[in-house]
SELUMFI-937217 format. One record per residue (C-alpha): residue number from 1; x, y, z. Coordinates in steps of 0.1 Angstrom, whole numbers, plus 5000, padded with zeros to 4 digits. Layout:
// SELUMFI-937217
SITE  num     X     Y     Z
SITE  NUM     X     Y     Z
...
//
This chain:
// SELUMFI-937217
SITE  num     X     Y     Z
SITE    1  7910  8322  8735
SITE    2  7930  8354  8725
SITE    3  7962  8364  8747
SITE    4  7951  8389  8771
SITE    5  7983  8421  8769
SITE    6  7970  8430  8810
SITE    7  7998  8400  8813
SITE    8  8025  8412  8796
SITE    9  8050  8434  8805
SITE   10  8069  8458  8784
SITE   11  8097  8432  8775
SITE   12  8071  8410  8766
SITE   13  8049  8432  8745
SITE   14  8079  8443  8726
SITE   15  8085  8406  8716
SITE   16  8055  8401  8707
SITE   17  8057  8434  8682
SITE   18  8089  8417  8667
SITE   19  8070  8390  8661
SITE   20  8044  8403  8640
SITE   21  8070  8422  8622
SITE   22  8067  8453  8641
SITE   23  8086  8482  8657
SITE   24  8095  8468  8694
SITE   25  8089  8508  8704
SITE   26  8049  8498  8695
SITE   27  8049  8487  8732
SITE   28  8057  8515  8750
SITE   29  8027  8532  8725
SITE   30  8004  8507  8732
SITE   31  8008  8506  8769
SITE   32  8002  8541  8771
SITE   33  7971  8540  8759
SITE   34  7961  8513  8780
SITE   35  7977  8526  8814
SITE   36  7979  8564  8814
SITE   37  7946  8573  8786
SITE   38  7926  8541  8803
SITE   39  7917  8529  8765
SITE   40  7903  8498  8758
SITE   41  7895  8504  8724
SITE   42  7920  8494  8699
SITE   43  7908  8512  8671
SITE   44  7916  8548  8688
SITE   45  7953  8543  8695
SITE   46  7960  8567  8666
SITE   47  7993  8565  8667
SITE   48  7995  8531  8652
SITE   49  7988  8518  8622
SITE   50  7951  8506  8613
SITE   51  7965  8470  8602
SITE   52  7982  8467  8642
SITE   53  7946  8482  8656
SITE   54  7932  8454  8633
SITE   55  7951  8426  8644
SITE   56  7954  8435  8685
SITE   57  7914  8435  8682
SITE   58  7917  8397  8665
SITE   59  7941  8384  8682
SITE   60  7944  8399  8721
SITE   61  7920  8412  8747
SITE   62  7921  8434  8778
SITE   63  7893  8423  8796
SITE   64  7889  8430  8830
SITE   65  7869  8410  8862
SITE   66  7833  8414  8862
SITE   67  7818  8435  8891
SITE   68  7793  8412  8910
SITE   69  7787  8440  8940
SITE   70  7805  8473  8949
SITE   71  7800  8486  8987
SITE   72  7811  8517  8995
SITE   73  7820  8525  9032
SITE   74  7809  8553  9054
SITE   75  7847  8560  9061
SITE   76  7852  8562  9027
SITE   77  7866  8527  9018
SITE   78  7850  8508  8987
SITE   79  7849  8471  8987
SITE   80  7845  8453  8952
SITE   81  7833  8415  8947
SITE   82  7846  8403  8909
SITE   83  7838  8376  8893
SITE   84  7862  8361  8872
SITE   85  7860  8342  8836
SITE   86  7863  8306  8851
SITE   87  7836  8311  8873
SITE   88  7855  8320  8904
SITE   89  7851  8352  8927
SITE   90  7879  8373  8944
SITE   91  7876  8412  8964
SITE   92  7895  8441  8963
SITE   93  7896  8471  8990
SITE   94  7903  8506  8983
SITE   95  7913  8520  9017
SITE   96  7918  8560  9013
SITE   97  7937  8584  9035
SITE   98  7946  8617  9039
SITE   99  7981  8614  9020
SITE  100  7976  8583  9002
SITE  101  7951  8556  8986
SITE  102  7956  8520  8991
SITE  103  7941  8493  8969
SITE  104  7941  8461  8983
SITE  105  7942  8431  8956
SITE  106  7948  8388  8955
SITE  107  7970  8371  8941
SITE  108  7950  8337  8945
SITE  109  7918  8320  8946
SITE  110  7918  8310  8981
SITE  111  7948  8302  9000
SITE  112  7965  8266  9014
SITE  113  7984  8281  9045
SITE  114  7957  8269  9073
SITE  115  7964  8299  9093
SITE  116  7939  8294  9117
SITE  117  7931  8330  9128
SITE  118  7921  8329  9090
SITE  119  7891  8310  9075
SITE  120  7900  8316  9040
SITE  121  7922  8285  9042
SITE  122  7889  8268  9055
SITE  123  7875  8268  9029
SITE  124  7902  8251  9005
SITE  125  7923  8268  8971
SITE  126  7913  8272  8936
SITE  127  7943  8281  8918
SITE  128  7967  8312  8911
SITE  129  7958  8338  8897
SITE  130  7972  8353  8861
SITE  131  7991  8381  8860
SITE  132  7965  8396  8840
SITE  133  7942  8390  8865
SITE  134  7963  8409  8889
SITE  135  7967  8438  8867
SITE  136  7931  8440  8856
SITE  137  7922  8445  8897
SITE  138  7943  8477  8893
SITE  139  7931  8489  8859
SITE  140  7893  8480  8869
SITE  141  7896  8500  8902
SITE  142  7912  8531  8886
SITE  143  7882  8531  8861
SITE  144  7858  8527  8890
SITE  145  7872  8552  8912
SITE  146  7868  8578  8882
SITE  147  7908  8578  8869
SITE  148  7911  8560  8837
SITE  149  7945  8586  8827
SITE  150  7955  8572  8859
SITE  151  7982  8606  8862
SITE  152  7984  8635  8881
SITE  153  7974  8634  8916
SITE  154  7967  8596  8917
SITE  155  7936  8584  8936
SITE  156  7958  8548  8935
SITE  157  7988  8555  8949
SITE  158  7996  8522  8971
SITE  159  7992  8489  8957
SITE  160  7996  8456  8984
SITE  161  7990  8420  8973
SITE  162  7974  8412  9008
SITE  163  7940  8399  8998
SITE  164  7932  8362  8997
SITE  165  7963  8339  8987
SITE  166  7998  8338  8995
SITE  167  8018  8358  8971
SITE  168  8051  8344  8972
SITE  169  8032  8306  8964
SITE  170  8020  8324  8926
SITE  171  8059  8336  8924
SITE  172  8063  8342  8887
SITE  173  8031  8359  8878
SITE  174  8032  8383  8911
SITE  175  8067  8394  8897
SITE  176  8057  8400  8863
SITE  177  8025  8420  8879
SITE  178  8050  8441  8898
SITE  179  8067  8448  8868
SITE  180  8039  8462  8850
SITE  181  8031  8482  8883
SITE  182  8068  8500  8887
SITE  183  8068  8505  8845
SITE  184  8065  8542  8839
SITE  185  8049  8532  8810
SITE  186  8018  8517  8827
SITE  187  8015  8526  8864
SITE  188  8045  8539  8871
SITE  189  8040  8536  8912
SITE  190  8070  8542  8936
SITE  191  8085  8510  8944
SITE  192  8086  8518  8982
SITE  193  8045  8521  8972
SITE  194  8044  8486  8965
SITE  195  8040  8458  8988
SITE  196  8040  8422  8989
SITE  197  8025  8403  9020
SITE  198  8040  8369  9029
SITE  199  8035  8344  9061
SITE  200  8070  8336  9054
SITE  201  8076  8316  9023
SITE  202  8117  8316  9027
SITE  203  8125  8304  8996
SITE  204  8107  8324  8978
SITE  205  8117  8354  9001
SITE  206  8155  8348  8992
SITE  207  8146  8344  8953
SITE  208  8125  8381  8954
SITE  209  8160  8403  8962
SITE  210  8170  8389  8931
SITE  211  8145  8404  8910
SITE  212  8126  8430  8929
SITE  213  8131  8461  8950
SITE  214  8094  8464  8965
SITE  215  8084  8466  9000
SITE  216  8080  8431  9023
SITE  217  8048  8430  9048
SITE  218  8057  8396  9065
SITE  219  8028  8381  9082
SITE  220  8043  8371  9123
SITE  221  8022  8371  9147
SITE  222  8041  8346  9170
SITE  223  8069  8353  9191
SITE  224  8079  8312  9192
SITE  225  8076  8288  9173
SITE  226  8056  8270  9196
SITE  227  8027  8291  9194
SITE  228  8033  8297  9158
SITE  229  8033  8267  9144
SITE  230  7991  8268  9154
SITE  231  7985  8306  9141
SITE  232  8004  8298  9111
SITE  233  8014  8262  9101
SITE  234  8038  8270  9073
SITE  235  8062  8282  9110
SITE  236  8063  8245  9107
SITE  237  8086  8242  9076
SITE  238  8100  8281  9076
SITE  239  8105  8284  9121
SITE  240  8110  8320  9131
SITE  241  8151  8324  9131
SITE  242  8148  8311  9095
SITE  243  8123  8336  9084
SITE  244  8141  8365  9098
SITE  245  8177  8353  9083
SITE  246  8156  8357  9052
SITE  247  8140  8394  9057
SITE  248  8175  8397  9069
SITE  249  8191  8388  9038
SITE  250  8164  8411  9016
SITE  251  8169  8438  9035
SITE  252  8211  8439  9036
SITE  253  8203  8435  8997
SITE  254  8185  8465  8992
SITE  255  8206  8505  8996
SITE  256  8198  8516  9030
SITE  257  8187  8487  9049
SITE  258  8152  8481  9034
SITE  259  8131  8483  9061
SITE  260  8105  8451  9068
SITE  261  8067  8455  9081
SITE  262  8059  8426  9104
SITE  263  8021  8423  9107
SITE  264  8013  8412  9144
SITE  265  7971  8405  9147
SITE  266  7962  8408  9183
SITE  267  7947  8378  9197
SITE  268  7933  8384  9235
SITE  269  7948  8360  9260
SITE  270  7965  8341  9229
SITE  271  7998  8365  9219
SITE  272  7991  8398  9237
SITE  273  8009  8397  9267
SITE  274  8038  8419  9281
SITE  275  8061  8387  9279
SITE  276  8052  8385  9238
SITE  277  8060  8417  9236
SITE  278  8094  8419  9253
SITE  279  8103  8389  9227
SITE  280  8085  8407  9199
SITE  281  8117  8434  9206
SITE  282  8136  8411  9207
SITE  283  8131  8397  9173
SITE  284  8129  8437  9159
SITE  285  8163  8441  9167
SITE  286  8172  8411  9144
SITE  287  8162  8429  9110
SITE  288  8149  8471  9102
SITE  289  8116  8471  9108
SITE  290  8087  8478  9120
SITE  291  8058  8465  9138
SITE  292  8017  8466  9123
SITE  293  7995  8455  9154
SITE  294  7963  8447  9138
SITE  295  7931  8443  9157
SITE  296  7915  8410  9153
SITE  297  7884  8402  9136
SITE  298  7863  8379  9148
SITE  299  7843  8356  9124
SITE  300  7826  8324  9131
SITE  301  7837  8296  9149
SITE  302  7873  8308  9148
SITE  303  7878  8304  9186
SITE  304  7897  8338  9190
SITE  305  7883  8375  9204
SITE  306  7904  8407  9202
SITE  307  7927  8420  9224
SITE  308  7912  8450  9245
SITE  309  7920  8483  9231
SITE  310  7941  8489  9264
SITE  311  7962  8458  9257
SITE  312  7972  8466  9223
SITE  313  7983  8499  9235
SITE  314  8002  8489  9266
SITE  315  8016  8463  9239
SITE  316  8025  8489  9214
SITE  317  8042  8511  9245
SITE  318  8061  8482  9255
SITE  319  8074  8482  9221
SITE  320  8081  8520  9215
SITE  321  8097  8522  9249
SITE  322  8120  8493  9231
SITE  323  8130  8519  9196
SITE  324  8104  8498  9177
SITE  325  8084  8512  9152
SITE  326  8047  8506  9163
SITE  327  8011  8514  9146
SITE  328  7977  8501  9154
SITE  329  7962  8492  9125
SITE  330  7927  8517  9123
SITE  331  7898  8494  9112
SITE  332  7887  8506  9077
SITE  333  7854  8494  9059
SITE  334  7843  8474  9091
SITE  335  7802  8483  9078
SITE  336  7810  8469  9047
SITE  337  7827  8438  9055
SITE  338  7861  8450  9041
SITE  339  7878  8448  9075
SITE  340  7908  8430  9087
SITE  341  7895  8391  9084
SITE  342  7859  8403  9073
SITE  343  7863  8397  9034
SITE  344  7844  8374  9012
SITE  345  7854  8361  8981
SITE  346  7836  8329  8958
SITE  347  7855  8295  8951
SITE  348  7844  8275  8923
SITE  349  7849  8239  8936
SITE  350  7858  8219  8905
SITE  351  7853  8189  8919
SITE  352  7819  8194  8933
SITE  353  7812  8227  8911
SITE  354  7797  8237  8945
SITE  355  7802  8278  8955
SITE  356  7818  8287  8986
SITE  357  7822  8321  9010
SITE  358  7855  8332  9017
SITE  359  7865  8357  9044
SITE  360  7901  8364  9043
SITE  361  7925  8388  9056
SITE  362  7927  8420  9034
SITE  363  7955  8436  9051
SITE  364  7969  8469  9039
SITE  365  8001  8487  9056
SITE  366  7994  8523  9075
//
């Protein structure tokens, strides 16, 4: 198997060039073929030798996931199924707006967490995913959207990890892919343009001011730990006051108070009321944020129905009212299945090599 370079970052690729007796300046070369031109072809980076072409063909590859189905949405979103080498199946989302486009990609093959609004978890976890797994999502949906130079006016100008899988559980791979994203010398996206979605992995949330300066989506919710602990079991080891010391602590690290998205999906009857919301301030007030209320989607067997449209928004008043920052998620892709909750990815079991549907939550901030 040759070493995919979609996994290594510019410190990396440079190494590698010093390796093989090179320039370490080859790298930034190389990634800008790959990144900015959207090359693939070794043997037309003309600005390197023809005995570096050679060996980059031998010895590395920059495949990307195969495209299994592509479903474009009458609102203008684009859902992607891809298939990747082991067997297993992941989706991305482009989301577009007015003054922005939003990919949505996964960091895992299914997820552990149990949330039980969630039936990805249902379903069991595969594994992480690569780095160069992560990356190829980006470079495959800029080809597909019609950018390979990825420059200019960017189609791609958001990327959140808040498909299926828990980020902050594939730690080291994540924060090599977010590398690659910020590098000017492969995406070179606005760190504030980046975010990372977590149901509140603390360790891991402490560990990421040391070596990022990305946005934080944190997956709440819950307004106690009672009712938490069922929406989202890891509450269980990580309880509320923890998890906000934590966004408390990345956000005094960052210049100017980094401000933290809480995602909050709205759960008729369950964590809507005026009483969750009075607490909801109160929690706000504990760390710079601001609130995503995201309308539930229902999928089989889950037990849960959305929150009336009137609810949410006497919810998000009750908030506003407060100084809270408040928006109600819009559903995007919902005739495509590329809603909130409404995604569907394929497992590999390799126990039972049996194939299994996966809907997960494919959040991405407004």
């Amino acid at each position: 198997m040759t070493l995919s370079l979609l996994g290594l970052n510019r410190e990396d690729l440079q190494q590698l060039f010093i390796q093989w007796g090179e320039k370490p300046f080859r790298a930034a070369q190389v990634m800008k073929w790959i990144y900015h031109v959207g090359l693939r072809d070794y043997h037309m980076m003309t600005d390197i030798s023809k005995v570096l072409r050679q060996r980059l063909a031998d010895e590395t590859n920059m495949d990307l996931p195969q495209v299994v189905a592509d479903h474009p949405s009458r609102d203008g979103s684009r859902k992607w199924l891809l298939r990747l080498e082991d067997g297993n199946s992941i989706e991305m989302v482009f989301i577009p707006e007015s003054d922005r486009g939003t990919l949505c990609i996964s960091s895992q093959v299914g997820c552990t967490l149990a949330c039980s609004f969630c039936s990805t978890a249902r379903q069991g976890f595969n594994r992480n995913l690569t780095t160069a797994e992560m990356i190829g999502q980006i470079l495959l949906a800029a080809h597909l959207l019609g950018i390979p130079k990825n420059q200019g006016d960017r189609v791609i100008t958001n990327v959140v990890l808040m498909g299926m899988g828990e980020p902050l559980l594939n730690f080291a791979a994540v924060v090599k892919a977010v590398a690659i994203m910020l590098d000017d010398y492969a995406f070179g996206i606005s760190k504030r343009r980046v975010t990372i979605s977590s149901a509140g992995v603390v360790p891991a949330i402490e560990q990421l001011k040391q070596v990022t300066d990305v946005s934080l989506a944190i997956s709440l919710h819950a307004t106690t730990d009672l009712l938490r602990d069922q929406l989202v079991p890891l509450n269980q080891k990580y309880p509320i006051a923890e998890l906000l010391r934590a966004c408390q602590f990345y956000a005094d690290a960052k210049a100017g108070k980094k401000q933290i998205t809480f995602e909050y999906v709205m759960l008729d009857g369950v964590n809507d009321s005026d009483a969750d919301a009075r607490r909801l301030v109160k929690l706000m007030r504990t760390v710079p944020s601001k609130v995503n209320l995201i309308p539930f989607n229902p999928f089989p067997e889950s037990g849960y129905q959305t929150s009336p449209k009137a609810r949410v928004e006497h919810f998000r008043e009750i908030l506003m009212q407060a100084g809270v920052i408040t928006v109600i998620r819009k559903t995007r892709g919902d005739d495509i299945a590329a809603a909130c909750g409404q995604l569907v990815g394929e497992v590999v079991d390799r126990t039972r090599r049996s194939h299994k549907l996966l809907s997960i939550m494919g959040e991405a901030v407004a």
